[in-house]
BAVO-136191 format. One record per residue: residue number from 1; residue in one letter; chain; x, y, z of N, C-alpha, C in turn. Coordinates in Angstrom, 3 decimals, always signed. Layout:
N
NUM, A, A, X, Y, Z, X, Y, Z, X, Y, Z
...
***
This chain:
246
1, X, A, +69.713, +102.869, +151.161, +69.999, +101.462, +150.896, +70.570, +101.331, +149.493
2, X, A, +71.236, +100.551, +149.364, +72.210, +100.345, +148.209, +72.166, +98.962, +147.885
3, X, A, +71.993, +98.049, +146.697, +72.754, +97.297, +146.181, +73.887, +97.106, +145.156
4, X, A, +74.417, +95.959, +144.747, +75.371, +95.987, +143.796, +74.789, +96.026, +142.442
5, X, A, +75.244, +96.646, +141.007, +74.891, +96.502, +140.109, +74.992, +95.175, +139.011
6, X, A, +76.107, +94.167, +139.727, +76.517, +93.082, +139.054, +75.177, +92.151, +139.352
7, X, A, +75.140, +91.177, +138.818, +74.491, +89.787, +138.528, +74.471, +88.682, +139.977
8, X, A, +73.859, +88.005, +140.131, +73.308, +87.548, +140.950, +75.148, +85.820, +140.431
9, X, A, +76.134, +85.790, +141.671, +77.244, +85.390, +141.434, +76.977, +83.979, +141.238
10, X, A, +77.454, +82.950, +140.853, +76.676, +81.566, +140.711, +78.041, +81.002, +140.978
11, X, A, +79.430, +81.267, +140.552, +80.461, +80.590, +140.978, +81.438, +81.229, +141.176
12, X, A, +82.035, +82.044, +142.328, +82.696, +83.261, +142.718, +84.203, +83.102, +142.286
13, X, A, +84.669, +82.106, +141.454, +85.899, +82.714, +141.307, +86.497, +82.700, +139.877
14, X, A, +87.600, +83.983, +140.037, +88.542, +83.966, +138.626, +89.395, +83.355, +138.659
15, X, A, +89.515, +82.378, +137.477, +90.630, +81.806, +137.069, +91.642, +82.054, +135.641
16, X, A, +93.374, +82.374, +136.778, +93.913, +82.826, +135.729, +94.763, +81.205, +135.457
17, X, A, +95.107, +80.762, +133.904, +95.278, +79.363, +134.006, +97.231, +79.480, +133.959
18, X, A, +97.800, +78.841, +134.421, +99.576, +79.027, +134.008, +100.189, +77.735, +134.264
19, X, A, +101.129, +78.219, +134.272, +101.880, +76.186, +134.759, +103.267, +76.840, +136.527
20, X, A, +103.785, +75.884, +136.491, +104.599, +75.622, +137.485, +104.856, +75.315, +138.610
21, X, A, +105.350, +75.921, +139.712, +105.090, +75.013, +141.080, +104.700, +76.067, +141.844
22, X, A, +104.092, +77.117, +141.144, +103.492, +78.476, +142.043, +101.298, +78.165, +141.828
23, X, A, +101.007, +78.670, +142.980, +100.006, +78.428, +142.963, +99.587, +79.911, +143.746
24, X, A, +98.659, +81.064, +143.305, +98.412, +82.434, +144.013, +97.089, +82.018, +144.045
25, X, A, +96.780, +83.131, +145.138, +95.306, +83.160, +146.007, +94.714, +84.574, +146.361
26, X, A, +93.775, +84.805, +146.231, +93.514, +86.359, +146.517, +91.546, +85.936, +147.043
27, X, A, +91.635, +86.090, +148.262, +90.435, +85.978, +148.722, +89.695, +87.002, +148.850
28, X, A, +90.433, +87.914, +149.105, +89.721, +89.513, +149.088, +89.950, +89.893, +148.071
29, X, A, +89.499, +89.656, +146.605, +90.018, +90.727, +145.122, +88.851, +91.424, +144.377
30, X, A, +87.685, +90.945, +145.870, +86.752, +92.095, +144.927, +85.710, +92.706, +145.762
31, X, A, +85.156, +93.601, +145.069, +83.902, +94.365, +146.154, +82.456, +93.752, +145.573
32, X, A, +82.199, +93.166, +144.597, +81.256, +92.940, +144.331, +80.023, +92.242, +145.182
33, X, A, +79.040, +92.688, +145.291, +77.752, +92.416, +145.772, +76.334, +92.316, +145.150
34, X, A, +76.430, +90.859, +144.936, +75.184, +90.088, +143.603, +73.936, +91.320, +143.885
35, X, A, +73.112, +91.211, +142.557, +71.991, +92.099, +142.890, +70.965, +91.719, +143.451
36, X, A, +71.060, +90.220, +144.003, +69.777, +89.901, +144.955, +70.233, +89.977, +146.649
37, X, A, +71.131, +90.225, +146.950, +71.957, +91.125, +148.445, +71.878, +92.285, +148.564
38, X, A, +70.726, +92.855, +149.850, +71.022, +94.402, +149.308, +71.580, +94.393, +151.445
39, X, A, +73.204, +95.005, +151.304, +73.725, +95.024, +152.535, +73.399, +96.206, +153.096
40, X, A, +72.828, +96.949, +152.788, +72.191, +98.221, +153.284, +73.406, +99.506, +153.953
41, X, A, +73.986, +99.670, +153.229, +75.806, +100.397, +153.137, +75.366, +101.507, +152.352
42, X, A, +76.271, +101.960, +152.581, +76.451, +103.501, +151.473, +77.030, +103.039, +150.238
43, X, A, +77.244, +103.336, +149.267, +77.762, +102.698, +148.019, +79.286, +102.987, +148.195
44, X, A, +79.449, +104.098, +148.779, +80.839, +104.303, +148.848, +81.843, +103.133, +149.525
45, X, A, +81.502, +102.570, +150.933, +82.148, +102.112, +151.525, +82.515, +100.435, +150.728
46, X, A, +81.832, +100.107, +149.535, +82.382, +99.065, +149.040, +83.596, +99.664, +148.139
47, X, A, +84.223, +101.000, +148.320, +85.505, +101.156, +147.626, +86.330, +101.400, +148.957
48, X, A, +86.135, +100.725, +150.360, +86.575, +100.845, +151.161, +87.699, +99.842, +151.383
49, X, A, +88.773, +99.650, +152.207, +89.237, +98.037, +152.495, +88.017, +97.447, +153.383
50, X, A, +87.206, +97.715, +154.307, +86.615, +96.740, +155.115, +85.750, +95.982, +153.825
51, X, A, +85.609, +96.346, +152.242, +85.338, +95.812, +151.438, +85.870, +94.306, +150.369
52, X, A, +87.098, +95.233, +150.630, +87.884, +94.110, +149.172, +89.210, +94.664, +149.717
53, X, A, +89.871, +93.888, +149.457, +91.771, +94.394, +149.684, +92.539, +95.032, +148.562
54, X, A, +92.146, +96.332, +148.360, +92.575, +97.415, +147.613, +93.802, +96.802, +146.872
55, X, A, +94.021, +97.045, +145.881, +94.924, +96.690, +145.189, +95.691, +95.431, +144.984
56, X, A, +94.719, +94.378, +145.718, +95.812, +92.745, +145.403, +94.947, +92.104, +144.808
57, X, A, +93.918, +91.992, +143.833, +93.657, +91.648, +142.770, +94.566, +92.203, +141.585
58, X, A, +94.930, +93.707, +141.613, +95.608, +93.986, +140.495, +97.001, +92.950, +140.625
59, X, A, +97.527, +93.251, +141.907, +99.047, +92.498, +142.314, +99.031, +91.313, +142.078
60, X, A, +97.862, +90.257, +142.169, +97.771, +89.078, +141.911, +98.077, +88.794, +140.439
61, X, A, +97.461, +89.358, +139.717, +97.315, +89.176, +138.263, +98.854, +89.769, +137.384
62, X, A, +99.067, +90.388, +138.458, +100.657, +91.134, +137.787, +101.412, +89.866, +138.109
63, X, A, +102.083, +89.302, +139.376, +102.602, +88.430, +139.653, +102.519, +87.425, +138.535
64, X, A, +101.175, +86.527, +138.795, +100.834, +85.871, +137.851, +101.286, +85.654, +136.762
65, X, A, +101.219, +86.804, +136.133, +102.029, +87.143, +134.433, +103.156, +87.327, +134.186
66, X, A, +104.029, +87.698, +135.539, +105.546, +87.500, +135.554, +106.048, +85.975, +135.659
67, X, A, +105.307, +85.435, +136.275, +105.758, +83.857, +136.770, +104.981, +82.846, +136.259
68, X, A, +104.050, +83.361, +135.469, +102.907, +82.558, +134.818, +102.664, +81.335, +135.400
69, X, A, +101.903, +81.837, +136.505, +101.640, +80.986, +137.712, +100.275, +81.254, +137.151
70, X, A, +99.148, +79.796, +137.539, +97.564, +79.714, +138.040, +97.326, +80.703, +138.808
71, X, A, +96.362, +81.060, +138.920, +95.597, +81.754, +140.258, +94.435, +81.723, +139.987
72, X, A, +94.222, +81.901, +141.625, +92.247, +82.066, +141.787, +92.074, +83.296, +142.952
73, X, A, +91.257, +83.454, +142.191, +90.623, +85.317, +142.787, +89.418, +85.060, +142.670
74, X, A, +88.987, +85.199, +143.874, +87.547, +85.546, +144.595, +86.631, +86.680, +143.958
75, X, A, +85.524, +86.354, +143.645, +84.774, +87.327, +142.764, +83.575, +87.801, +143.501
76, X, A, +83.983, +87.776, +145.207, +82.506, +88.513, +146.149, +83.507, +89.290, +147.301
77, X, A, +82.548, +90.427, +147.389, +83.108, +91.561, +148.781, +83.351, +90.360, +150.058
78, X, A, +84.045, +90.433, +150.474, +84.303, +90.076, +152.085, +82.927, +90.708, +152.910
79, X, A, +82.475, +91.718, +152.450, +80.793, +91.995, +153.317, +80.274, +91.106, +152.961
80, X, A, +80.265, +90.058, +151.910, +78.643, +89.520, +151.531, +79.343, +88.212, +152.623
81, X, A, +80.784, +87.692, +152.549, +81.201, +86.726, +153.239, +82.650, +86.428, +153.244
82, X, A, +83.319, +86.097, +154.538, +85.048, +86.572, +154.380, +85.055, +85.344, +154.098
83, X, A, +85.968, +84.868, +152.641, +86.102, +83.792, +152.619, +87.498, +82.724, +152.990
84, X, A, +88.185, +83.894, +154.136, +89.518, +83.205, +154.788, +89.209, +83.456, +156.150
85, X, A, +87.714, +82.930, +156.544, +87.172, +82.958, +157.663, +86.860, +81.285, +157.603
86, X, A, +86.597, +80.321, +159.142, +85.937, +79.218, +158.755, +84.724, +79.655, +159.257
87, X, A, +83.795, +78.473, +158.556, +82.421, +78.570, +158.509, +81.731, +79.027, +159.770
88, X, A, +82.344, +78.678, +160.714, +81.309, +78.653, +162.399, +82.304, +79.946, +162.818
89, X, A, +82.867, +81.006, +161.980, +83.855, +81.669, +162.898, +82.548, +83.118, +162.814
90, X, A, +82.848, +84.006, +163.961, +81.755, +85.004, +164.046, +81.779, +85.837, +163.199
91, X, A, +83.129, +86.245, +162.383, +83.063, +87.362, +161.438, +83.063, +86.751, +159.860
92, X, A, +82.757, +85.530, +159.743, +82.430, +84.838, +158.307, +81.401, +85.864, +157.530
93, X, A, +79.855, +86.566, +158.167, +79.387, +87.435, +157.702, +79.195, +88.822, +158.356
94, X, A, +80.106, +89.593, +158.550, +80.214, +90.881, +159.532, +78.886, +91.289, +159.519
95, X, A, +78.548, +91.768, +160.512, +77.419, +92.817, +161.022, +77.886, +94.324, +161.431
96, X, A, +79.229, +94.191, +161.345, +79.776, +95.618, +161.732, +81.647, +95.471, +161.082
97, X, A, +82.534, +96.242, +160.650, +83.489, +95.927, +159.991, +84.229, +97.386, +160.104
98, X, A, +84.951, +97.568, +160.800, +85.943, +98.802, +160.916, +85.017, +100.158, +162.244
99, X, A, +84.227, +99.998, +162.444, +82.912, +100.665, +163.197, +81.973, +100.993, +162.063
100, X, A, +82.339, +100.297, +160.812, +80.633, +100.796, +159.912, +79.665, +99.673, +160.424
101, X, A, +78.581, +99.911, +160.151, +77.733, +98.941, +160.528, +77.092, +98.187, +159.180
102, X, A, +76.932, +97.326, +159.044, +76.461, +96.380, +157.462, +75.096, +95.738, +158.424
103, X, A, +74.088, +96.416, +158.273, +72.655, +96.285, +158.767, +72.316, +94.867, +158.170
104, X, A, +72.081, +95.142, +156.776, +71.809, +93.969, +155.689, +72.002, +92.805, +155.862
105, X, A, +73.346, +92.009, +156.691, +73.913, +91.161, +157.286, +73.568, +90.664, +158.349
106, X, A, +72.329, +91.599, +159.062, +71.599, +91.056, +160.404, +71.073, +89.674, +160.239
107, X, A, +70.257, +89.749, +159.571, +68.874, +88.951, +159.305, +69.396, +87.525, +157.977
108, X, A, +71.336, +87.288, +157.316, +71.632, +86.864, +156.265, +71.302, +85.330, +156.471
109, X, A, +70.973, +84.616, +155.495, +70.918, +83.271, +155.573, +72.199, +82.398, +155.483
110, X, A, +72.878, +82.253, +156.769, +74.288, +81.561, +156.821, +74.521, +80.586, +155.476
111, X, A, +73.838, +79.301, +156.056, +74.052, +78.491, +155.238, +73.671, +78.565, +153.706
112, X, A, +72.998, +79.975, +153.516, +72.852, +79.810, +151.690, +73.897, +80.461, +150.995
113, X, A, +74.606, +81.494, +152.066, +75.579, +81.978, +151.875, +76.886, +81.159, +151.639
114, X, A, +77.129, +80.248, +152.478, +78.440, +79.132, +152.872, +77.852, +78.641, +151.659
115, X, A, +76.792, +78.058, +151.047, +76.765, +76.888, +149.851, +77.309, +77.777, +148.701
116, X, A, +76.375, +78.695, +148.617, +76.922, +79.411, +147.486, +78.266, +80.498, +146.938
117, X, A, +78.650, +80.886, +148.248, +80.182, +81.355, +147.950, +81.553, +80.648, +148.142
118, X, A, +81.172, +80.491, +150.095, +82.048, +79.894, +150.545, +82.405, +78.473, +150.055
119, X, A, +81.639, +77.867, +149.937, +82.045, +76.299, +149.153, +82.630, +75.973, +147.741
120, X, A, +81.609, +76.828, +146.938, +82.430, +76.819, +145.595, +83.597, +77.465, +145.390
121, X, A, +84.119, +78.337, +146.225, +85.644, +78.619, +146.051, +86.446, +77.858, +146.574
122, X, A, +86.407, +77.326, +147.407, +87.337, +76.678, +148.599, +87.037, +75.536, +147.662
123, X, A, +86.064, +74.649, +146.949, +85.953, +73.656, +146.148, +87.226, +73.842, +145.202
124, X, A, +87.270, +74.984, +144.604, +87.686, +74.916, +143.210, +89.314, +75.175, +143.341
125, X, A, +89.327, +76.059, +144.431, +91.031, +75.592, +145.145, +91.845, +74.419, +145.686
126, X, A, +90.921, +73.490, +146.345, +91.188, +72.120, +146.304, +91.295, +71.224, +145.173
127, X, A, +90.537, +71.643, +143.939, +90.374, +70.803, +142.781, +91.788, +71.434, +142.105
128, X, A, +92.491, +72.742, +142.249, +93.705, +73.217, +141.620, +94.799, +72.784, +142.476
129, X, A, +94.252, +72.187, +143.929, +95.714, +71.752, +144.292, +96.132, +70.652, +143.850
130, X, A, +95.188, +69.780, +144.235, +94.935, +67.870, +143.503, +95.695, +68.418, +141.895
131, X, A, +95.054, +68.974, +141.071, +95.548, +68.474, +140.099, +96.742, +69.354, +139.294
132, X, A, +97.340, +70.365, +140.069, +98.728, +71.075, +140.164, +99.984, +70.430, +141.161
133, X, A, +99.235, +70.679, +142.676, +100.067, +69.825, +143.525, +101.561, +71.085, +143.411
134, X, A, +101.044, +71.938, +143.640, +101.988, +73.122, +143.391, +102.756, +72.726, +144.889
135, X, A, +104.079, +73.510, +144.714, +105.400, +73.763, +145.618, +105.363, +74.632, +146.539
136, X, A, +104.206, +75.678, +145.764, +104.453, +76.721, +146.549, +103.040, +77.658, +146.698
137, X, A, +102.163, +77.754, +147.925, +101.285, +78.386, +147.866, +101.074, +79.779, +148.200
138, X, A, +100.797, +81.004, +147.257, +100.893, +82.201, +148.016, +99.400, +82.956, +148.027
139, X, A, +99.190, +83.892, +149.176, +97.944, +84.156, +149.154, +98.178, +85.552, +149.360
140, X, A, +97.738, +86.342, +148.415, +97.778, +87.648, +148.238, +96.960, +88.833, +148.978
141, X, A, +97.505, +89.248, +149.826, +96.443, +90.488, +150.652, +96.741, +91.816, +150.557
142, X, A, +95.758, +92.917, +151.415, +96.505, +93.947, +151.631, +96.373, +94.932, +152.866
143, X, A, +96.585, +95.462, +153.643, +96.015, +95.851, +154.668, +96.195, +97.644, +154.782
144, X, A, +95.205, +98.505, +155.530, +94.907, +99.470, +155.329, +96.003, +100.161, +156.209
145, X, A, +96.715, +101.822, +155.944, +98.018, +101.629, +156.730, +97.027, +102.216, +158.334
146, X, A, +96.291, +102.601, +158.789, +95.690, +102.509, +159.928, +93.771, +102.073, +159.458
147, X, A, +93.471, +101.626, +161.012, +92.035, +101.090, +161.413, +91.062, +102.885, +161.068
148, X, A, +90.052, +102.816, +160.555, +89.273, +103.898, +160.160, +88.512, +104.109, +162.225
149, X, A, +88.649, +103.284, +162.545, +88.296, +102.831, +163.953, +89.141, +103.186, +165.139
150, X, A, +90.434, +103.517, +165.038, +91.273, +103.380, +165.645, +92.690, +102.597, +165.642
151, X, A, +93.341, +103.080, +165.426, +94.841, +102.043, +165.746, +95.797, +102.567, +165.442
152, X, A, +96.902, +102.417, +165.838, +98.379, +102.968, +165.468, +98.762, +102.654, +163.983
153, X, A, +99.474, +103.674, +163.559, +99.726, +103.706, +162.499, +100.864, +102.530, +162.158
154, X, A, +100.240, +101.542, +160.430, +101.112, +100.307, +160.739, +102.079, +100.951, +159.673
155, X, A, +104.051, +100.935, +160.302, +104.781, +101.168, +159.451, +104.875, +100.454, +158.666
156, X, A, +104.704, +98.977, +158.396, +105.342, +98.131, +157.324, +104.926, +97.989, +156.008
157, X, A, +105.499, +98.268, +154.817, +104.979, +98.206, +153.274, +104.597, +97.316, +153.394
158, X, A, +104.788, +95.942, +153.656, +104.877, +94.584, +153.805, +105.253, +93.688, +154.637
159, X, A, +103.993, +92.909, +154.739, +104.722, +91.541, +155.763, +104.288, +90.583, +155.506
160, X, A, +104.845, +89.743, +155.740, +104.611, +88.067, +155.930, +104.245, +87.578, +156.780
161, X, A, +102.935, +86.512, +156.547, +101.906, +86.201, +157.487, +102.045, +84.599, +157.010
162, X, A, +102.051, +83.841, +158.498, +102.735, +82.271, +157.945, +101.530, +81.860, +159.892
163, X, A, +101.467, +80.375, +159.671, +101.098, +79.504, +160.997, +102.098, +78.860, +161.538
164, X, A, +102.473, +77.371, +161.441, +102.946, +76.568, +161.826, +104.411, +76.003, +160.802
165, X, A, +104.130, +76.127, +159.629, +105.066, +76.277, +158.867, +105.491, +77.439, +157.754
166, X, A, +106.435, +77.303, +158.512, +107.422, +78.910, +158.499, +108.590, +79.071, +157.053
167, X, A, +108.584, +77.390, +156.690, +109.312, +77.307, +155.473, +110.053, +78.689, +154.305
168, X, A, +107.920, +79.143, +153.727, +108.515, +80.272, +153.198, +108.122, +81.516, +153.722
169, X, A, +108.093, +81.649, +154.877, +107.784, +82.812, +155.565, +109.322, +83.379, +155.618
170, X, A, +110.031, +82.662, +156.707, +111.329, +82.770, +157.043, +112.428, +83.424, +155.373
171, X, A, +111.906, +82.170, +154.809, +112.630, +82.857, +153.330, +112.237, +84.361, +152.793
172, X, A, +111.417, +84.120, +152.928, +110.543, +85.696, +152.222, +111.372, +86.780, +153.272
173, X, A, +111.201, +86.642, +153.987, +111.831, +87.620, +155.452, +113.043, +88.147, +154.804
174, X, A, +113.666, +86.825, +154.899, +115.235, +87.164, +154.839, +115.513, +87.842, +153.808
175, X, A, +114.893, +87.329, +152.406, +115.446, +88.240, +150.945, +114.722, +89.476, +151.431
176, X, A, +113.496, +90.185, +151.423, +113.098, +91.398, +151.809, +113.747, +91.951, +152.611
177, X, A, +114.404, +91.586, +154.259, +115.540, +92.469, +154.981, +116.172, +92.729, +154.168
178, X, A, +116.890, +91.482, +153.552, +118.485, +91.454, +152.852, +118.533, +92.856, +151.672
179, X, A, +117.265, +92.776, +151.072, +117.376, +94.283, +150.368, +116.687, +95.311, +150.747
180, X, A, +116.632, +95.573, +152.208, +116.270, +96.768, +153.228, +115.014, +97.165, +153.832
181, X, A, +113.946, +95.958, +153.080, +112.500, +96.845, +153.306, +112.232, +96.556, +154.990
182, X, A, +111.624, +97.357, +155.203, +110.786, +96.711, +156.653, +109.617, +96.284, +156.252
183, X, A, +109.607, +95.267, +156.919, +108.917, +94.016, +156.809, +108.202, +93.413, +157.982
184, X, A, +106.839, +93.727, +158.266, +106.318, +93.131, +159.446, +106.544, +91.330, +159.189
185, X, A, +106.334, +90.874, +160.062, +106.247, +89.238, +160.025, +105.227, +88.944, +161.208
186, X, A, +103.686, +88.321, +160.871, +102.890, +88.295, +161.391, +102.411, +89.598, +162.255
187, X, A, +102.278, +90.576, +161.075, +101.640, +91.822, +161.171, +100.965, +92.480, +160.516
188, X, A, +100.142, +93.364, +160.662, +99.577, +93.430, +161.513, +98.610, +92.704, +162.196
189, X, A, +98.579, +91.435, +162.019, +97.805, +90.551, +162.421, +98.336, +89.674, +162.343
190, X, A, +98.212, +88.187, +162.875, +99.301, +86.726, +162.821, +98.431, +85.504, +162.169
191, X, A, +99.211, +85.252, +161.400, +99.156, +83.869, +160.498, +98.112, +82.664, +161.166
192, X, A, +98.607, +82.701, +162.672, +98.224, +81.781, +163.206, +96.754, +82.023, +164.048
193, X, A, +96.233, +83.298, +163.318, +94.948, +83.105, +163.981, +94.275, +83.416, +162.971
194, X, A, +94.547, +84.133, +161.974, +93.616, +84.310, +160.022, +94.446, +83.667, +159.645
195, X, A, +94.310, +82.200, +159.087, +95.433, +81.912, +157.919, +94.149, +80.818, +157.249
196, X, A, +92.453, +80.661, +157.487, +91.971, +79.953, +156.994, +92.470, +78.917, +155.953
197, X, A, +92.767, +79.535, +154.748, +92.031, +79.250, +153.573, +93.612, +78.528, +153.203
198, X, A, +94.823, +78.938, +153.921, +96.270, +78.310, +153.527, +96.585, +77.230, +154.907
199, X, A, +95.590, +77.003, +155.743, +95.981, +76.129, +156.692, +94.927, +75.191, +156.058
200, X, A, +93.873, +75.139, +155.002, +93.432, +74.437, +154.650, +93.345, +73.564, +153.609
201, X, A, +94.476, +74.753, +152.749, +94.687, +74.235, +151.382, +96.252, +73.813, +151.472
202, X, A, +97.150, +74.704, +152.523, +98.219, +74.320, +152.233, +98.682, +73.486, +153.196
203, X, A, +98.798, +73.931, +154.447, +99.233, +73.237, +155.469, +98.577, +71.561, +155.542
204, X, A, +97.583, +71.993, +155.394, +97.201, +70.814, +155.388, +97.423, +69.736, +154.350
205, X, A, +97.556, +70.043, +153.748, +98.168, +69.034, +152.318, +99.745, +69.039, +152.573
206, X, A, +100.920, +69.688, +153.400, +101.956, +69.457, +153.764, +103.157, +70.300, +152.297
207, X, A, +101.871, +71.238, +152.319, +102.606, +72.205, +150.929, +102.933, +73.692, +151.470
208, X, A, +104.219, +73.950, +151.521, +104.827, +75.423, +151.941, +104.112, +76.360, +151.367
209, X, A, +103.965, +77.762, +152.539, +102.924, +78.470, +152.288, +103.145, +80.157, +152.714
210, X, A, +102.839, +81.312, +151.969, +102.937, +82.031, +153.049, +101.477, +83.241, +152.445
211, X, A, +101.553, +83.942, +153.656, +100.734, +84.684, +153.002, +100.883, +86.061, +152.716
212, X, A, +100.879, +86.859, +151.853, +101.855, +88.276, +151.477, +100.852, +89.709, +151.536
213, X, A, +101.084, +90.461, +152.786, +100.232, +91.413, +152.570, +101.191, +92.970, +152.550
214, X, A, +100.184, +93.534, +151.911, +101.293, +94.876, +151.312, +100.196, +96.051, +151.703
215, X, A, +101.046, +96.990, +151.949, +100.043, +97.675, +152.540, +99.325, +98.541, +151.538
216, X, A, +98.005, +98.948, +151.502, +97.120, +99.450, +150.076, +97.370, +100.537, +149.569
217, X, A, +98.343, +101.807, +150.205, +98.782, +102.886, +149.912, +99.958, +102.336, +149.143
218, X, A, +100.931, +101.176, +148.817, +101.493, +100.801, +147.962, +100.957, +100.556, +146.569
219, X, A, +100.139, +99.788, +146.869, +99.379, +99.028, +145.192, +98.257, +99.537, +144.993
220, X, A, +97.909, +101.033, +145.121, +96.719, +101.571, +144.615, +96.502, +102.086, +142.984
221, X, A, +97.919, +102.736, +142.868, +98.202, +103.007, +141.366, +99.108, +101.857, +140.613
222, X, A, +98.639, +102.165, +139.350, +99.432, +100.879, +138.544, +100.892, +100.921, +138.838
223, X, A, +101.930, +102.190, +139.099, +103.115, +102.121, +138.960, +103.434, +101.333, +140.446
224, X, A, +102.756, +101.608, +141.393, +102.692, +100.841, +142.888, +102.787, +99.259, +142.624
225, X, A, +101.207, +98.876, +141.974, +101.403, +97.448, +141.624, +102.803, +96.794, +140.718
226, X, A, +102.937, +97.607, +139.875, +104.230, +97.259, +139.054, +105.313, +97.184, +139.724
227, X, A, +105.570, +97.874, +140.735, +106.781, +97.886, +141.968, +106.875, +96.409, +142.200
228, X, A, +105.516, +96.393, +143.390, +105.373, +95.346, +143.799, +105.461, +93.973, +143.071
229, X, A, +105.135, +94.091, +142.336, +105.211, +92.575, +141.596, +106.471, +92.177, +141.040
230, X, A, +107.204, +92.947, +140.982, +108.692, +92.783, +140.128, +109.655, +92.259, +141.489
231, X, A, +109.190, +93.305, +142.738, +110.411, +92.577, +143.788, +109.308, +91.314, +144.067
232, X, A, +107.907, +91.440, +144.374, +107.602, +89.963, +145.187, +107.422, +88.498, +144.250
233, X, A, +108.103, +89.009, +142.738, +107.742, +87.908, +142.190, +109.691, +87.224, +142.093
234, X, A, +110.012, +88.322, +142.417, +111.454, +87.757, +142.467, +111.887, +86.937, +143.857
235, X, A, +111.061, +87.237, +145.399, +110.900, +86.887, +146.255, +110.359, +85.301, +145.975
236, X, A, +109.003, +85.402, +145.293, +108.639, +84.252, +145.263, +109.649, +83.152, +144.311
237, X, A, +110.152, +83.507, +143.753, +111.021, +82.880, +142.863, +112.095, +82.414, +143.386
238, X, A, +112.585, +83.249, +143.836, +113.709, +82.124, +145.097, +112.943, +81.595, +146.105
239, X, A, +111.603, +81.686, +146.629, +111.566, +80.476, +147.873, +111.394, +79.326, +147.169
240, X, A, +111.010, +79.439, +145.853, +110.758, +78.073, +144.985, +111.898, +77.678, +144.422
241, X, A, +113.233, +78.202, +144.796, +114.367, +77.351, +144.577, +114.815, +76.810, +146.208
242, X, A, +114.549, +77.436, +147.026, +114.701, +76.782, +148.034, +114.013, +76.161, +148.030
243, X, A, +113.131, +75.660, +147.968, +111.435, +74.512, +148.146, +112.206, +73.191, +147.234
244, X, A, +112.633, +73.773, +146.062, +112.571, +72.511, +144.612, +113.606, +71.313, +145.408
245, X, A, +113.384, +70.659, +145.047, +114.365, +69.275, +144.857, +115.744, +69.518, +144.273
246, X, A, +116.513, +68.634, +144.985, +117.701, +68.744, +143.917, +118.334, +68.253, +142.694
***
């Protein structure tokens, strides 16, 4: 049995402060697990992805500093609670996650969990939209290039993950073909069935949205993240001239 060595979390997120009409999101940017949670794991598997999304906390914060955009980054493992899950959805607190099993999670107290993670982040992202009212919402992921469980190997460095409005999905697409990458689009998984936390903050407020996942064998080393952030901040930079007013 294992717990985390950090502090018992009281308000799970980082805030980086910036100006403009960019607004970043990183729900998965960390492995941490307060020291009064003990998920009963090997210590190793919180340097796993079924943990935290390998390398898009670093990517977030790189972006960020190119475009000196706000952001908010999540400061709890997706084991203790996925927080681009909704509340009543079954994998909000996994009991099992890639075929590991998270024992610890049997017996968890939902609702002390939802007050204390899930709410105060999703709070404090609503309080940055109200009073930014950003152009452009992006939510930073990363996905593993196969399932530890099973699955075909996913070719794409990157894809774009969008719901109902496709605004800057479609854009993102096009500049990434246009300079050669392959590019899943609602892959390996689709927008329109994980897009919590941007159908709630963005869509729903009627603010263009997409969500950017790269695959973790890209952004594991700094020169990876540095890649990445130079083309996706140039990406993001033109959908926000397509977005702006004239």
């Amino acid at each position: 049995m294992t717990r985390s060595s950090s502090s018992a979390i009281a308000w799970p997120v980082e805030r980086l402060t910036g100006t403009g009409p960019l607004l970043l999101l990183c729900d998965h940017a960390s492995a941490a697990v307060p020291s009064d949670l003990d998920l009963r794991i090997a210590p190793a598997l919180l340097t796993h992805h079924i943990a935290v999304d390998i390398g898009a906390a670093a990517l977030t914060r790189a972006i960020a500093a190119r475009l000196t955009a706000p952001a908010l980054l999540a400061c709890v493992s997706r084991l203790v609670i996925d927080l681009n899950r909704p509340t009543d959805h079954p994998g909000l607190i996994p009991c099992i996650s890639d075929g590991h099993a998270i024992p610890g999670n049997a017996d968890a107290d939902r609702l002390d969990r939802i007050a204390r993670f899930h709410m105060p982040y999703h709070n404090a992202i609503a309080a940055q939209v109200r009073g930014q009212r950003p152009l452009l919402i992006a939510a930073i992921h990363s996905f593993t290039p196969a399932l530890e469980s099973g699955s075909a190997p996913r070719p794409w460095p990157v894809a774009i993950l969008s719901n109902r409005d496709r605004r800057a999905a479609d854009a993102a697409l096009a500049r990434l073909r246009a300079d050669g990458v392959l590019v899943g689009d609602n892959e390996p998984y689709s927008g329109r069935e994980l897009n919590m936390t941007l159908n709630r903050h963005a869509e729903g407020n009627g603010i263009a949205s997409l969500s950017i996942e790269v695959r973790n064998d890209g952004i594991d080393t700094d020169a990876g993240v540095a890649h990445w952030a130079d083309r996706l901040s140039a990406v993001l930079q033109a959908i926000i001239c397509t977005l702006a007013p004239a």
